[in-house]
C-alpha positions, 0 to 999 in steps of 0.5 A: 436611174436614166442618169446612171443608164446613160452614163453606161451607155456612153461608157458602152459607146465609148469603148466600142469607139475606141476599139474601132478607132481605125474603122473611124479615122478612115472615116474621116471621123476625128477622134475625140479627147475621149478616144484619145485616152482611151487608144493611148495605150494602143497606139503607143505599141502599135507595131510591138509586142502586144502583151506589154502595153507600157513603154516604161515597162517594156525598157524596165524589163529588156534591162533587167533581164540583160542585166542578170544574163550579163552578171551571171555569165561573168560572176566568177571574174567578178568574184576574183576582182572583189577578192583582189580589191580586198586583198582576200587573195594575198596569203595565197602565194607568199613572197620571197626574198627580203620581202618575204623574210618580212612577212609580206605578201603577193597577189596570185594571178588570175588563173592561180587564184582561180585555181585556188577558189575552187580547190578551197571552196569548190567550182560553185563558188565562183558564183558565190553571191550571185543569188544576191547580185541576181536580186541586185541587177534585175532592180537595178538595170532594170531602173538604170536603163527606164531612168537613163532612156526617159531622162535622155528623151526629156532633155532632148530640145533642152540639152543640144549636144547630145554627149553632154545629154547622155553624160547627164542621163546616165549620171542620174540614172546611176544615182537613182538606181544605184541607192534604190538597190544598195543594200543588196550590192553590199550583201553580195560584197560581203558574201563574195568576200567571204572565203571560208571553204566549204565545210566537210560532208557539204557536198563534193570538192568540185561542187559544194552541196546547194546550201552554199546558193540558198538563203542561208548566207544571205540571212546570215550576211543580213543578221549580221550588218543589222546586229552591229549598225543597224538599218544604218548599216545597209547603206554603208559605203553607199557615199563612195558607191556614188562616188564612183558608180554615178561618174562610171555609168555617165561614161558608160552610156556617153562613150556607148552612145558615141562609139554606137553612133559613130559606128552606124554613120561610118556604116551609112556612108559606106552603104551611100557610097557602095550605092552612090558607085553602082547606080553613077554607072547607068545614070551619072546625071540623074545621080547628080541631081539626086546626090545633091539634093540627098545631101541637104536632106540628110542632115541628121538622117535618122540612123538603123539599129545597131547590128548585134556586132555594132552593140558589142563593139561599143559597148567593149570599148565603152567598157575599157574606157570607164573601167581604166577611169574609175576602177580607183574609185571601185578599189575604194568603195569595195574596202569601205563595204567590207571593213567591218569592226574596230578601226577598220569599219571606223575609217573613212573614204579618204582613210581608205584612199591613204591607206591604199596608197601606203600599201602599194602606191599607185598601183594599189589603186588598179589591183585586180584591174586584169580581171575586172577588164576581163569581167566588164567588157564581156559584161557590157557586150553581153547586156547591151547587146541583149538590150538592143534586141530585147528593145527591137524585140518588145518595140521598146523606145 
């Protein structure tokens, strides 16, 4: 019994010592290993949020919930450019001419095909499969932006340059998010491209009744991929998502980090300069002095936060960059999740790629790349500019 009662009270005392390590180091008292642990916590968010305690947890949460904003403000482009890269679309405006005569076939336009989805299937399904792509993002931004932060922080000191150390941290970011969270990516491929129209007494024209957003489809979807290939069959495809997404989020992270980068040193030479020319005027040889000595010590200053402009300005062009690089690679994996049966779901990746290239040559590789930019660079403004606020706002790091 006195072994179990001194063990309480120094239990007791250490606790209390750790909610007055303030009292103690303006004391002058150094603090022990025990305290270190036990205000580890604390002092890791001592100037943030004080309701999320954890640094991982605070970057898991500002990404997915950037990542969710962003999807479902731009589903409905997103939907179209699944529609074009399957070819769902191509009976909607039918050829004319010899080309015609032969049965073949063009791909609407952006408003046209549009226009032809919700008169077909009703204005909410524009967001067909966005329950699933919600159920998507929030795991996948979510370990996309802990793992790519955590990765990019570790190689700092073993990874000089530091494009090369956000290429790397955003290449592994995206193979670990993206193969936690396939299955859900490929059901929301396969509700998306279904275009059945809404069935008679579902609900209005304009607005199909709320089955078409409930667990319906997605048990269906769901029942479906497992009946013809198994658990085996909710990663299908998942080779020529690596493909394409592990490269794609690399280049999405090293050009916003550069774009980012360049942004906020132009703006710190611009504010050096605007001050360096209205304090010479009162002190031009004080200024002198200390202009030179500012100079040496400014050899890698640490940079502000990126204003909500900045964010959105890199992360557009960042977007435009990696969409022109890889939306071949997306065309690709797209038919690889949505062919299903026969000799269609026997085809392999490099079956698909030559098979494009018969329909239309290289430019079957960019079909639907109209919407895709208009889908990505809104997309990629709007997550990490919520992203940087939602780090500013939680004292994420």
């Amino acid at each position: 019994m006195p072994q179990i009662t001194q063990a309480a009270t120094e239990a007791i005392g250490g606790w209390s010592r750790a909610c007055s390590g303030v009292e103690a180091s303006t004391s002058g008292r150094t603090p022990t290993s025990q305290d270190a642990q036990l205000i580890l916590l604390s002092d890791e968010t001592n100037d943030a949020a004080p309701l999320i305690a954890h640094n991982a947890f605070k970057l898991a949460l500002c990404g997915g919930i950037s990542g969710a904003l962003a999807k479902t403000c731009t589903a409905p482009l997103a939907r179209l450019t699944i529609l074009y890269q399957v070819q769902a679309l191509a009976a909607v405006v039918p050829a004319v001419g010899a080309a015609g005569a032969a049965g073949a076939s063009r791909q609407p336009g952006v408003l046209a095909a549009l226009r032809h989805v919700v008169a077909t299937e009703g204005l909410a399904s524009l967001w067909k499969g966005n329950l699933v792509t919600i159920m998507h993002r929030i795991p996948y931004s979510a370990t996309n932006f802990w793992a790519y932060e955590s990765t990019k922080r570790a190689l700092e000191g073993r990874v000089d340059n530091d494009v090369a150390r956000a290429w790397t941290a955003g290449a592994f970011s995206g193979l670990v998010a993206c193969t936690a969270a396939y299955p859900l990516d490929l059901l929301r491929t396969r509700i998306a491209a279904d275009t059945a129209p809404a069935p008679p007494g579902s609900g209005l024209r304009w607005m199909p009744a709320p089955r078409f957003l409930s667990r319906g489809r997605v048990r269906t979807a769901l029942s479906r991929i497992l009946a013809e290939h198994g658990v085996r069959g909710l990663y299908k495809g998942l080779g020529a998502t690596l493909v394409q997404v592990v490269p794609g989020l690399a280049f999405n992270f090293c050009f916003y980090d550069t774009f980012k980068k360049l942004a906020l040193q132009a703006q710190a030479r611009a504010e050096a300069q605007a001050q360096a020319a209205g304090d010479s005027s009162s002190s031009s040889g004080e200024r002198g002095d200390e202009s030179g000595s500012g100079s040496g010590a400014g050899a890698g200053p640490a940079l502000p936060s990126p204003s909500p402009l900045t964010s959105a300005a890199s992360a557009c062009a960042a977007g435009l960059v990696t969409s022109t690089l890889t939306f071949p690679l997306d065309v690709v994996r797209r038919r690889l999740q949505v062919y299903e049966r026969g000799a269609l779901g026997a085809m392999r990746y490099w079956d698909v790629v030559a098979a494009v290239r018969r329909e239309a040559g290289l430019a079957g590789f960019y079909r639907g790349i109209g919407p895709e930019y208009m889908k990505v660079l809104p997309g990629m403004a709007i997550a990490f500019t919520t992203y940087e606020a939602l780090k500013r706002f939680t004292g994420a790091v």
